[in-house]
PASEKE-971406 format. One line per 5 residues: their letters; for each residue x, y, z of C-alpha. Coordinates in nm, 2 decimals. Example, Ala and Ser with C-alpha at 12.3 -4.5 7.8 and 13.67 -1.06 7.14 Angstrom:
<rs>
AS) 1.23/-0.45/0.78  1.37/-0.11/0.71
</rs>
This chain:
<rs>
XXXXX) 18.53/36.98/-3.16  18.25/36.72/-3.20  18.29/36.38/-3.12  18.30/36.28/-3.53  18.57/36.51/-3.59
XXXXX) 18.79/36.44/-3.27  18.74/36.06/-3.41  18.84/36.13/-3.74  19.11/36.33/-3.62  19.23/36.05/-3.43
XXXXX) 19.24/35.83/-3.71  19.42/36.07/-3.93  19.70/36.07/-3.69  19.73/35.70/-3.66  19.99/35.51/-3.78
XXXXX) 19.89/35.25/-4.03  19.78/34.93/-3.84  20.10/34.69/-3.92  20.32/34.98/-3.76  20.11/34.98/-3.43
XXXXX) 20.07/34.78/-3.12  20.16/34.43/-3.17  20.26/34.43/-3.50  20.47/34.76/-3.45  20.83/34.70/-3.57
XXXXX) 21.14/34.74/-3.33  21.37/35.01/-3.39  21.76/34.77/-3.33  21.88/34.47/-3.26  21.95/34.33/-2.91
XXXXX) 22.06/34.02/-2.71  22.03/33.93/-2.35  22.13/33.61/-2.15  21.99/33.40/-1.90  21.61/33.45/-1.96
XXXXX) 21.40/33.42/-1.64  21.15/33.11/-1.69  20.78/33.08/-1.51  20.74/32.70/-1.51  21.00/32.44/-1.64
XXXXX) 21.14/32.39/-1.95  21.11/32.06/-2.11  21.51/31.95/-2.07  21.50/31.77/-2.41  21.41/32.09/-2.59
XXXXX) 21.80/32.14/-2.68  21.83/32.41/-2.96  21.69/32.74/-3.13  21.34/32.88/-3.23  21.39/33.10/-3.48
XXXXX) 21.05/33.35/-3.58  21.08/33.60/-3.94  20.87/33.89/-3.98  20.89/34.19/-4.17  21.07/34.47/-4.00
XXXXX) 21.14/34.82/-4.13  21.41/35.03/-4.10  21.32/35.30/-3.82  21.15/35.60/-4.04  21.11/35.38/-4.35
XXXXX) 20.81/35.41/-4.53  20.58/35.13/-4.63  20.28/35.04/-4.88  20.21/34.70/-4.68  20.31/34.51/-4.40
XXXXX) 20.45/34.21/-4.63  20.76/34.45/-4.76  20.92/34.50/-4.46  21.30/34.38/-4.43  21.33/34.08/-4.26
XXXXX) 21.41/34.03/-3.91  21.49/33.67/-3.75  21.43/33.62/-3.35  21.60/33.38/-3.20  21.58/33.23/-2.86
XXXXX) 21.83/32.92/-2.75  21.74/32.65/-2.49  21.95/32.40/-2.35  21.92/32.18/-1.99  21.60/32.37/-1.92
XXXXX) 21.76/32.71/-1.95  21.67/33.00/-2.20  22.04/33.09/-2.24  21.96/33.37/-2.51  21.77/33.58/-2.65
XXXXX) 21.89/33.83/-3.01  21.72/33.96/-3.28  21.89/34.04/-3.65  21.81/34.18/-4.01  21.84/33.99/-4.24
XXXXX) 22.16/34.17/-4.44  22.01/34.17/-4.80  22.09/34.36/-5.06  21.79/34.54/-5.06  21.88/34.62/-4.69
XXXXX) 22.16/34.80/-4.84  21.94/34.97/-5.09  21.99/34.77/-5.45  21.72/34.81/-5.70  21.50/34.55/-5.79
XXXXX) 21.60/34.57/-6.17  21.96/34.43/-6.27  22.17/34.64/-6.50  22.07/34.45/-6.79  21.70/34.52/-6.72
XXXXX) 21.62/34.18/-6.52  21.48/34.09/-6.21  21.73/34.09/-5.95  21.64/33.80/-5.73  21.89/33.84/-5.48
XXXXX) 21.69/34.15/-5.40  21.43/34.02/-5.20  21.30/34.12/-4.81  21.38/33.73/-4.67  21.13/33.85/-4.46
XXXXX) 20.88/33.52/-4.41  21.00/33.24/-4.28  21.33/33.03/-4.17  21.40/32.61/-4.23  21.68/32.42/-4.20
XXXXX) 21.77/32.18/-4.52  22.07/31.97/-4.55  22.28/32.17/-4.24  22.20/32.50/-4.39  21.91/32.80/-4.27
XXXXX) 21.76/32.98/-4.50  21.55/33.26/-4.45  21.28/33.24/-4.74  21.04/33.49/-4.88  20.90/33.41/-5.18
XXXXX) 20.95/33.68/-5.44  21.35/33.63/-5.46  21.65/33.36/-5.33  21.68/33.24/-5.02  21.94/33.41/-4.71
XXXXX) 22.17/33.20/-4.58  22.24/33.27/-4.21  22.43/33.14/-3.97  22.34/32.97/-3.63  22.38/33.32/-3.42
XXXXX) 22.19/33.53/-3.66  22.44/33.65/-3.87  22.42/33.70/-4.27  22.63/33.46/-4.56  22.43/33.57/-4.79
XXXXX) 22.16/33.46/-5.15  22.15/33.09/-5.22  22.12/32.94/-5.56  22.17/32.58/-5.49  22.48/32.56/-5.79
XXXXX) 22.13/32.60/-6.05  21.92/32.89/-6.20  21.64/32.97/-5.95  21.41/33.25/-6.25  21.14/33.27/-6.00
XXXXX) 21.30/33.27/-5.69  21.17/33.01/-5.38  20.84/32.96/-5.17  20.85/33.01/-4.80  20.71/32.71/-4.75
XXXXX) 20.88/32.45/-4.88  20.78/32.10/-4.75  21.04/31.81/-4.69  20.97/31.49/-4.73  20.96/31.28/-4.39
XXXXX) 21.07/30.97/-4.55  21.31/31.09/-4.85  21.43/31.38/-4.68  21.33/31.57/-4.99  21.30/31.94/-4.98
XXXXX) 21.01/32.03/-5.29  20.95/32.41/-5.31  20.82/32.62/-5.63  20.88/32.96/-5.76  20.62/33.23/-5.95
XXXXX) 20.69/33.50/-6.13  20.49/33.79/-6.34  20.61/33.64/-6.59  20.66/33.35/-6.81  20.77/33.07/-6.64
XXXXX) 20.48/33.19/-6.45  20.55/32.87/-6.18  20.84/32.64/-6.16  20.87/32.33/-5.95  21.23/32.24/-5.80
XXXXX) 21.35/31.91/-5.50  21.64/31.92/-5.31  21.84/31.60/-5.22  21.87/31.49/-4.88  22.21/31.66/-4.86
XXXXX) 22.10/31.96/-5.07  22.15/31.93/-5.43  21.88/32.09/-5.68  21.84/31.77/-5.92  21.47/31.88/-6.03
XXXXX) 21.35/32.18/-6.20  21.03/32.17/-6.42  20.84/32.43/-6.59  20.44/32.39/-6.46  20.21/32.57/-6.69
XXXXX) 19.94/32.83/-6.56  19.78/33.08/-6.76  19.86/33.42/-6.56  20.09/33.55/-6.25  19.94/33.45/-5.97
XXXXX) 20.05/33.48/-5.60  20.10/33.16/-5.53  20.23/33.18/-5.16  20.15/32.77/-5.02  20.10/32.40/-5.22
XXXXX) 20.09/32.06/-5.09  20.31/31.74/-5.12  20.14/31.39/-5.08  20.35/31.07/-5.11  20.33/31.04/-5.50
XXXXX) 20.14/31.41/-5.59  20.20/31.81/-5.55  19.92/31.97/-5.49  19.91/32.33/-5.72  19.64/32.62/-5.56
XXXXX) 19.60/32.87/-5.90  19.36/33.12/-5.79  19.21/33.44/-5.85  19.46/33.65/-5.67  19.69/33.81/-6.01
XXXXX) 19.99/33.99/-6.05  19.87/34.36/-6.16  20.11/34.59/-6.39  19.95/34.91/-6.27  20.03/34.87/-5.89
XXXXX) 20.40/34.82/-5.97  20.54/35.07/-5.77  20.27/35.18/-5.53  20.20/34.86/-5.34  20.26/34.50/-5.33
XXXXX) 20.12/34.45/-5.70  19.83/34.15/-5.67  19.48/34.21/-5.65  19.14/33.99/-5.64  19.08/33.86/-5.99
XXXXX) 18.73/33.81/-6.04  18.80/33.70/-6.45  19.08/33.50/-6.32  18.88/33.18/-6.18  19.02/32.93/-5.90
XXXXX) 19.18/32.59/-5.97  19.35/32.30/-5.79  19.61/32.12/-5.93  19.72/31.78/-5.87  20.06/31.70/-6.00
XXXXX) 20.26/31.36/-6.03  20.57/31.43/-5.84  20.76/31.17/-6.08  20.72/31.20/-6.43  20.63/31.46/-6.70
XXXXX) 20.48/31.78/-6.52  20.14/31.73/-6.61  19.86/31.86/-6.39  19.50/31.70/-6.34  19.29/32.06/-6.28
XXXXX) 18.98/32.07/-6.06  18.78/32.42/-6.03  18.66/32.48/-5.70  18.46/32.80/-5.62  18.63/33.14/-5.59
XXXXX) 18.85/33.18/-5.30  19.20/33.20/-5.20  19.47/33.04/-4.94  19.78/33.19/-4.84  19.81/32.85/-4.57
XXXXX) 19.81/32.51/-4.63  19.79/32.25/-4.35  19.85/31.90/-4.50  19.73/31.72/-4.77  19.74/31.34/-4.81
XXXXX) 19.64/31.02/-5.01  19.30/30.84/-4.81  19.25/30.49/-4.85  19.05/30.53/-5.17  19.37/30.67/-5.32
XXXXX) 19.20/31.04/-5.33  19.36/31.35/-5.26  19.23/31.55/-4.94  19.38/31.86/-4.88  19.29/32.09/-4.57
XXXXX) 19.39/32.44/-4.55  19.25/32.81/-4.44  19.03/32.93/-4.73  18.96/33.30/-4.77  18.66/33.38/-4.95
XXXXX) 18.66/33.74/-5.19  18.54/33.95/-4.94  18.72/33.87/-4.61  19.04/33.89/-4.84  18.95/34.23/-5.03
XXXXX) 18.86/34.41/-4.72  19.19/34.28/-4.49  19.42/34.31/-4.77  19.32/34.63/-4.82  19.36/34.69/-4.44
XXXXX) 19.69/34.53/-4.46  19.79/34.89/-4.74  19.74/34.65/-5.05  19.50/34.94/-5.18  19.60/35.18/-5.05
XXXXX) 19.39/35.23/-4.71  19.60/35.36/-4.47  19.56/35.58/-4.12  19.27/35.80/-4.26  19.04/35.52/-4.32
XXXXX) 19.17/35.29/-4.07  18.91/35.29/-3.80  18.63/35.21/-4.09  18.84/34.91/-4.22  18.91/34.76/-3.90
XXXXX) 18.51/34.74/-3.88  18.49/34.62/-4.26  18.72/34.33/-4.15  18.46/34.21/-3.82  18.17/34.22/-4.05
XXXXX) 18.29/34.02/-4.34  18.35/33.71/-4.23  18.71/33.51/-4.15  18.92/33.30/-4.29  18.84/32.93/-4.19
XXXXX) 18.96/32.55/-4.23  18.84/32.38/-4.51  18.92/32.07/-4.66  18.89/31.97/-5.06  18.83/31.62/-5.14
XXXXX) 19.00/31.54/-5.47  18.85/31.24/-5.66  19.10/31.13/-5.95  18.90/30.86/-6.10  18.58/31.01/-6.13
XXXXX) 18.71/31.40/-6.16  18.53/31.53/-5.90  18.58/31.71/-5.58  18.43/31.77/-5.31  18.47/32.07/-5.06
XXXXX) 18.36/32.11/-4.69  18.42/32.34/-4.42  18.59/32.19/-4.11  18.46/32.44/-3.88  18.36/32.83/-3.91
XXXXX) 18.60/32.99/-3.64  18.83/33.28/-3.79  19.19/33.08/-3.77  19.54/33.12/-4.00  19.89/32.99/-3.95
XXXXX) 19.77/32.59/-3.93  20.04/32.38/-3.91  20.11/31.99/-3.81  20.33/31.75/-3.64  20.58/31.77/-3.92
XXXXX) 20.68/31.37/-3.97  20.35/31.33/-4.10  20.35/31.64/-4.45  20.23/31.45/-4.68  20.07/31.12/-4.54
XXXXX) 19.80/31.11/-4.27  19.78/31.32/-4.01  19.51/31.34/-3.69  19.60/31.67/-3.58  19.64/32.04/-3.74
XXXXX) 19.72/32.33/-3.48  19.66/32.70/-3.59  19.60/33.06/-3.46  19.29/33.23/-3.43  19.24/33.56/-3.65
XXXXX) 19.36/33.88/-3.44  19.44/34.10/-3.67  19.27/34.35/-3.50  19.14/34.42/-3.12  18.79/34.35/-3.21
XXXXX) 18.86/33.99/-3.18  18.78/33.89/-2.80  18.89/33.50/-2.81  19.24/33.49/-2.93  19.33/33.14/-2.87
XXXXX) 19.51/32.87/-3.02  19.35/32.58/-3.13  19.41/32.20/-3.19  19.18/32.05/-3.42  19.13/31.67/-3.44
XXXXX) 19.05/31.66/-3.87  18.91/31.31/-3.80  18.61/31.48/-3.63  18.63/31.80/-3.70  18.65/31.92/-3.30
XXXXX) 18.91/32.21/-3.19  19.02/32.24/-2.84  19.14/32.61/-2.71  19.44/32.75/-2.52  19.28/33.09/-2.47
XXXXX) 19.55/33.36/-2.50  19.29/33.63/-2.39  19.13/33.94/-2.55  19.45/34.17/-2.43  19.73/33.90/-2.59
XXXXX) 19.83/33.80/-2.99  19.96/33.48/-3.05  20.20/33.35/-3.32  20.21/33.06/-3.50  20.20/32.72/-3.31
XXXXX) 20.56/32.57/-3.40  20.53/32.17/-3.27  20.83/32.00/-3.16  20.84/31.62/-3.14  20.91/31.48/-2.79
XXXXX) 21.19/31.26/-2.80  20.99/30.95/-2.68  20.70/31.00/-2.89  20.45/30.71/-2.96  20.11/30.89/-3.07
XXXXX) 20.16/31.22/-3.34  20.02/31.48/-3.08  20.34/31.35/-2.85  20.54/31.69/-2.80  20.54/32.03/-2.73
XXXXX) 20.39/32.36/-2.93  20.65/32.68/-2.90  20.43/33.04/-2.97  20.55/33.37/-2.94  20.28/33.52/-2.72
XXXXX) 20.27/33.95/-2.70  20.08/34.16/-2.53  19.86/34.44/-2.78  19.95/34.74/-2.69  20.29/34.64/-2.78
XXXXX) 20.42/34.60/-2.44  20.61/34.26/-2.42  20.62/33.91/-2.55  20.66/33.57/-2.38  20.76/33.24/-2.56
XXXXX) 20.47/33.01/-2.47  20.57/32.59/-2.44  20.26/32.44/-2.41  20.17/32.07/-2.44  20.07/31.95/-2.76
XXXXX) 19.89/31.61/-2.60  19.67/31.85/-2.33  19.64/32.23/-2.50  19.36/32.34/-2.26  19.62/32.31/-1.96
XXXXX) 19.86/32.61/-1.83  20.13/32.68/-2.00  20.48/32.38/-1.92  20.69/32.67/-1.95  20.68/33.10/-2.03
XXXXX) 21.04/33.22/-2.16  20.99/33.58/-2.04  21.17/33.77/-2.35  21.37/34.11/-2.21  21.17/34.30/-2.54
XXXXX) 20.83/34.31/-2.74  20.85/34.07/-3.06  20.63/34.19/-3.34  20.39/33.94/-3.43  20.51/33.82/-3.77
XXXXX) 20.51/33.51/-3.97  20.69/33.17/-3.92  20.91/32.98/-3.75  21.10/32.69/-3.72  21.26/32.48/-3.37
XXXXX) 21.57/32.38/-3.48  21.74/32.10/-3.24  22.10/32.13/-3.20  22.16/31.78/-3.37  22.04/31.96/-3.69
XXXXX) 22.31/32.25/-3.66  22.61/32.08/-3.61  22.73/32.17/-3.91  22.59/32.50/-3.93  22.88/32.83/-3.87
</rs>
């Protein structure tokens, strides 16, 4: 056999890449106790991380990696011990096999993978994915079930909502394919839906982040569009090159009416923070995807289609196209201009911030370098200072995949970088994992702590460190 064919061969036996090495889903669910620890654990870190992914069913067969069921990890510190480690589905009803469509022809939005992310609002977790209702679950993993809030969620709810620091405000949006195409909601404090508005956009589009500011939401309507003809075959968006790309800035009090900015074409599934500067403009900095780099890896990711045979040719595609980068929009609402800039030109997704400051200045954004793929030999997770511009590294290494960098406040903080960042580190060939503490004030040291996890953790999505204080409610 010549070495073309034995290549091609090889390929044509491969799984598809979210189902290999570090992204491979695990077959059950486990738990172990008393986690052994390289370093010491920060005795004020009392509570859970919790980290969604997708995960299919052992066998199951998927068109992309976004439509697996959800899966929550879980690991529990406490007086500088990792006292557990478990893993659970998520017990949807599309777990158990319910359709989509309702018996009177509707969307069923309690059908839904719950498969992206978990928060914790007014005593309650929620594990979020943004095409149905959020899961309920309790403390230990376990399932309650779809939350509605006591009101009518048509579109379902974001997986990233953003709380307010200073009202304790929980504003999240849904989007649908179709009309209401995008609805804006807020939580109380103490979880009560008492806002729902209709926001109007011309088409479907996957809207998966936004922004809050102290007095504005921040809308991102761009050319990635819900597509009739993929219903059924994949996850049904595609690049929309008639579509155009928009921002949106939005009074959050008031009639819902938008102040629209077009920006060149390009898309974000990740928002870092957005804010109000001292000439009352809005700046928003987030990880911009131009039309190739997002063709090309969604494509690699089975949104068209490309799957083991043509693996090997789309993991090349990916390295010569270009990344996904930080980028920051500058949104004047006097003059009705704005103003975009690159922040810097490394590949990097999953930002996120020292939460007490969504919404209203911030210094620092952390975030993941792109390793979607072994061809990237500096995984690494970086700290940018937006003031300058600068990142520092924590190199992983060429052999490792990083999660997203969850912060956690320290408890005698006095400057915003005061605290820790918790990453689920795993090995590529899908060997193991680690929970990485690092320290957010000095990210170019050693690790403060390794939580050596008794099985591999895919790499997934996001993740919240929930301190004890916030559970004590929680079943």
């Amino acid at each position: 056999m010549t070495d073309t064919a034995s290549t091609a061969a090889a390929e044509a036996d491969a799984p598809p890449i979210y189902l290999a090495g570090h992204l491979a889903p695990v077959p059950d669910e486990t738990e172990v106790f008393d986690l052994p620890v390289t370093g010491s654990l920060p005795p004020e870190l009392v509570g859970r991380y919790f980290r969604n992914g997708p995960n299919p069913l052992p066998g199951e067969k998927l068109d992309h990696w976004f439509a697996g069921h959800g899966m929550v990890h879980g690991i529990r510190l406490k007086d500088g011990r990792a006292e557990w480690y478990r893993n659970r589905w998520v017990r949807t009803s599309l777990l158990d096999g319910h359709s989509w469509i309702a018996d009177d022809g509707s969307r069923d939005r309690s059908v839904t993978p719950a498969n992206t992310h978990i928060i914790e609002h007014a005593g309650h977790l929620l594990a979020l994915c943004e095409g149905g209702l959020p899961y309920e679950i309790t403390s230990e993993l376990g399932t309650e079930g779809p939350r509605t809030f006591g009101g009518p969620l048509s579109n379902g709810m974001t997986a990233h909502p953003k709380e307010d620091p200073e009202t304790g405000e929980l504003h999240f949006f849904g989007y649908g394919s179709q009309p209401p195409y995008l609805t804006y909601h807020r939580l109380s404090p103490t979880g009560e839906l008492h806002r729902g508005e209709t926001v109007e956009v011309p088409g479907a589009t996957m809207m998966h982040d936004f922004a809050i500011t102290e007095h504005y939401v921040v809308w991102l309507d761009l050319p990635v569009t819900f597509d009739l003809a993929l219903v059924g075959h994949s996850l049904p968006f595609r690049w929309n090159d008639e579509y155009g790309a928009r921002i949106g800035v939005m009074a959050r009090d008031g009639e819902p009416t938008v102040r629209w900015f077009d920006i060149e074409p390009c898309y974000v599934f990740h928002v870092g923070n957005a804010r109000e500067d001292a000439a009352g403009r809005v700046v928003l900095d987030a990880v911009r995807w131009d039309r190739d780099t997002f063709r090309t890896s969604w494509s690699l990711l089975g949104g068209s289609k490309v799957h083991a045979r043509h693996q090997g040719s789309a993991v090349s595609a990916v390295a010569e196209t270009g990344h996904s980068t930080l980028h920051r929009w500058t949104f004047d609402l006097a003059t009705g201009s704005v103003r975009e800039q690159a922040i810097d030109d490394r590949g990097v997704e999953f930002p996120t911030l020292n939460d007490n400051h969504v919404g209203r200045n911030n210094r620092y954004l952390y975030a993941v370098t792109e390793q979607l793929t072994d061809v990237d030999s500096e995984a690494a997770l970086i700290k940018y200072d937006t003031t300058t511009g600068t990142g520092e590294l924590h190199h992983i290494g060429a052999d490792r995949a990083a999660g997203e960098a969850v912060f956690v406040p320290a408890a005698d903080a006095r400057n915003e970088d005061d605290g820790w960042l918790l990453s689920i580190v795993s090995d590529r060939s899908g060997k193991g994992s680690d929970l990485v503490v690092l320290d957010a004030a000095d990210i170019t040291a050693p690790p403060v702590a390794t939580v050596h996890l008794p099985r591999r953790v895919p790499t997934g999505f996001h993740g919240s460190w929930i301190p004890d204080t916030e559970l004590e409610h929680v079943s």
